[in-house]
C-alpha positions as CSV (number, residue, x, y, z in Angstrom):
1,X,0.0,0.0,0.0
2,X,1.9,3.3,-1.1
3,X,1.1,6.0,1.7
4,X,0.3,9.4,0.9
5,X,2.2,12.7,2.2
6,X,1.7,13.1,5.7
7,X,1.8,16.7,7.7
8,X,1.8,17.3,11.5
9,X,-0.5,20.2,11.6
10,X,-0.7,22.0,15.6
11,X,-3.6,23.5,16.1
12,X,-4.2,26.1,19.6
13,X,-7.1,26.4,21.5
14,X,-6.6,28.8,24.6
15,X,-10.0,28.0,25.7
16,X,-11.2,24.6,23.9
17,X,-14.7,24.6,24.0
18,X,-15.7,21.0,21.5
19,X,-18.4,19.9,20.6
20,X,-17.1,17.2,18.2
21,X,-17.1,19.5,15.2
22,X,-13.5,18.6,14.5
23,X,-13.8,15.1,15.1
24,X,-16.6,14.8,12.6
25,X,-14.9,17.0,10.2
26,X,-11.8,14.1,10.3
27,X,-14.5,11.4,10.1
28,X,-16.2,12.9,7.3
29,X,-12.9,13.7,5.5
30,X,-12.0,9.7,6.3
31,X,-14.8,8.0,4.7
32,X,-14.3,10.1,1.7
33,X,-11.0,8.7,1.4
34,X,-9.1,11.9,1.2
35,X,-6.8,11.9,4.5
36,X,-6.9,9.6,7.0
37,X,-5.6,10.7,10.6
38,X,-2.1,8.6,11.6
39,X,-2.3,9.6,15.1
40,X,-3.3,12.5,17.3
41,X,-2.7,14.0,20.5
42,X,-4.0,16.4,22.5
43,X,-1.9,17.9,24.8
44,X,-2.7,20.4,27.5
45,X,-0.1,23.3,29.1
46,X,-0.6,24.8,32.1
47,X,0.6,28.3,33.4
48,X,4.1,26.8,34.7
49,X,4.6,25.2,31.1
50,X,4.1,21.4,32.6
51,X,2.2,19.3,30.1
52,X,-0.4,16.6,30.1
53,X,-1.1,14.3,27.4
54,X,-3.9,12.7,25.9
55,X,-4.4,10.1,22.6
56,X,-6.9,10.8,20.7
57,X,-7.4,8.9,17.1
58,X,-9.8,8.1,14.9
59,X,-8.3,4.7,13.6
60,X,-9.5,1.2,13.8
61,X,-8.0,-0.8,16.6
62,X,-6.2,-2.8,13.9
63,X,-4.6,0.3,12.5
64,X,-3.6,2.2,16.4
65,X,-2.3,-1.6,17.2
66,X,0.0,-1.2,14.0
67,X,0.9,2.6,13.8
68,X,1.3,3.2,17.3
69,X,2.1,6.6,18.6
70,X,3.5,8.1,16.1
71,X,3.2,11.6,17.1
72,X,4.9,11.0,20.4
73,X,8.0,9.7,18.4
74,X,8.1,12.7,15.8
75,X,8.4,15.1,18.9
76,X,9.9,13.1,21.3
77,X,7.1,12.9,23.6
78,X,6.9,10.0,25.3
79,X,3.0,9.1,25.8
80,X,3.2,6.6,28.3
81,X,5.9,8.3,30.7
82,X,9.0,7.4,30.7
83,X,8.8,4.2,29.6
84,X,7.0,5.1,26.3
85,X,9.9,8.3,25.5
86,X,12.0,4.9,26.3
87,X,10.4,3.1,23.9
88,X,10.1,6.0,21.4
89,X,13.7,6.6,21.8
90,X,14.7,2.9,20.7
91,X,12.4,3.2,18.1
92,X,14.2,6.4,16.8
93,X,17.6,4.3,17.1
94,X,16.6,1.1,15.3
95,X,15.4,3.3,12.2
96,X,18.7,4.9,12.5
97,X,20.6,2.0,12.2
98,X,18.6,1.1,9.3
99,X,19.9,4.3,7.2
100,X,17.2,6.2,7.8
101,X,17.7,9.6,9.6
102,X,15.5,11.8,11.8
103,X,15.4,15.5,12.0
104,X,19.2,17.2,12.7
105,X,19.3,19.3,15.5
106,X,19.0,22.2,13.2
107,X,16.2,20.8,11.2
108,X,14.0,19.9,14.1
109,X,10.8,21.9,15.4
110,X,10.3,22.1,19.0
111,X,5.9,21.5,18.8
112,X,5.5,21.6,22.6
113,X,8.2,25.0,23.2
114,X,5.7,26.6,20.7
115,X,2.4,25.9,22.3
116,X,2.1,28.7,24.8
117,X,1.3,28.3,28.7
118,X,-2.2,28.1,29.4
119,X,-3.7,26.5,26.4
120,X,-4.1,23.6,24.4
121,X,-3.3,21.9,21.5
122,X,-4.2,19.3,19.0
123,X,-1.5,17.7,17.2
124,X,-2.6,15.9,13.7
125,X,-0.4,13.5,12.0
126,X,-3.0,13.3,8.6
127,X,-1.8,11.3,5.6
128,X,-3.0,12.9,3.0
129,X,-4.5,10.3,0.2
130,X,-5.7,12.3,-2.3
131,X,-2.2,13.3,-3.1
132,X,-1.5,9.9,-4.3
133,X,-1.3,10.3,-7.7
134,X,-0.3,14.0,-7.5
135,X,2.9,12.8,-6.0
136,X,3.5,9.7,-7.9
137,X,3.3,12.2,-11.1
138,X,5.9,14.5,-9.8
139,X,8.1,12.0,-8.9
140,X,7.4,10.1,-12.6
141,X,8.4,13.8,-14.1
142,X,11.6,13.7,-11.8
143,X,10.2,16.2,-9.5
144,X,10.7,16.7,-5.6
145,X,9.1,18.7,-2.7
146,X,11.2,21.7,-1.6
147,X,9.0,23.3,0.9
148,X,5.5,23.7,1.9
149,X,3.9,26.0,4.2
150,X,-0.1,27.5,5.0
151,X,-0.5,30.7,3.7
152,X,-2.1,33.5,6.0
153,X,-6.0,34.3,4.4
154,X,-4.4,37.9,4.8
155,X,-1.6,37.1,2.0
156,X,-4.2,35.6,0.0
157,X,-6.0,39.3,-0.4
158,X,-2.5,40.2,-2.1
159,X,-2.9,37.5,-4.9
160,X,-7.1,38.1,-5.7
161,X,-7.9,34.8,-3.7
162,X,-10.5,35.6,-1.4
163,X,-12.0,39.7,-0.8
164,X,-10.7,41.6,1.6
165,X,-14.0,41.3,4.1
166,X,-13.8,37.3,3.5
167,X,-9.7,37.4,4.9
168,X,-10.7,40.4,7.4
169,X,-13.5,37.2,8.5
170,X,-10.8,34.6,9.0
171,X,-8.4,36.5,10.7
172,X,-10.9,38.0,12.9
173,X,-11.9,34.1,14.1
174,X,-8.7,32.9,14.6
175,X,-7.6,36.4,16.4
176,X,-10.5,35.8,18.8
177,X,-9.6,32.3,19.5
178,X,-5.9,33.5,20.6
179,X,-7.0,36.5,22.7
180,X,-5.0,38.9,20.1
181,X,-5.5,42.1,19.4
């Protein structure tokens, strides 16, 4: 089975407030076939910084039996304690010897320094299989992914994607979600 890309997308809440809307959303998306979610916390920082962890996941048993936490590994957070960060850690070293290298110091991307003190945040490790094809035709061409990023709604007014009022509307909702000014 040839897996699609897969993105770790961290998503902030500073007061969560769920009603399954999200979850459904991922279900929805799911049964359509066009990402399916690897693995998912949701992890939960207090004023001090300390952080709790949950695993949430939308998988069949079969599949969380076989994936595991992946997200834990990617960030080096250890779901069950210290022994899962043991296991995750082990896990990191057998790929290693196997040729296959993680991030390099330089490379890597510190999730849980950038979600701030008193919030929360759901981290989504989503394969994405619609891109299937697009990527097996880029690589057929001799093509390769450089970089990939979201783009602000507000830089999408620049470029005639969406009005001014419709980017002015997304900001607004994710500037009230934050607290920002």
């Amino acid at each position: 089975m040839a897996i699609g890309p897969v993105q770790l997308i961290v998503l902030g809440f500073q007061n969560p407030d769920f009603h399954g809307e999200i979850i459904g959303e991922l279900e929805r998306l799911r049964e359509s076939d066009t990402v399916r979610v690897i693995d998912s916390l949701a992890v939960y920082k207090d004023a001090q910084g300390e952080i709790e962890v949950e695993h949430l996941s939308n998988l069949t048993e079969q599949e969380a039996i076989e994936l595991g936490s992946k997200v834990g590994a990617l960030i080096g957070l250890g779901i069950e304690g210290e022994e899962g960060f043991d296991e995750g850690a082990i896990a990191g070293a057998e790929a290693m010897a196997d040729g296959i290298h993680m991030f390099s110091d330089e490379d890597a991307w510190d999730v849980l320094a950038d979600i701030p003190n008193n919030s929360a945040a759901a981290l989504l490790l989503i394969e994405h299989h619609w891109a299937v094809p697009l990527r097996d035709a880029i690589a057929k061409a001799g093509g390769f992914r450089v970089a990939d990023g979201f783009i602000s709604p507000l830089d999408l007014i620049k470029i005639g994607v969406v009005s001014e009022a419709e980017a002015r509307e997304m900001h607004e909702l994710e500037k009230a979600s934050t607290g920002a000014s």
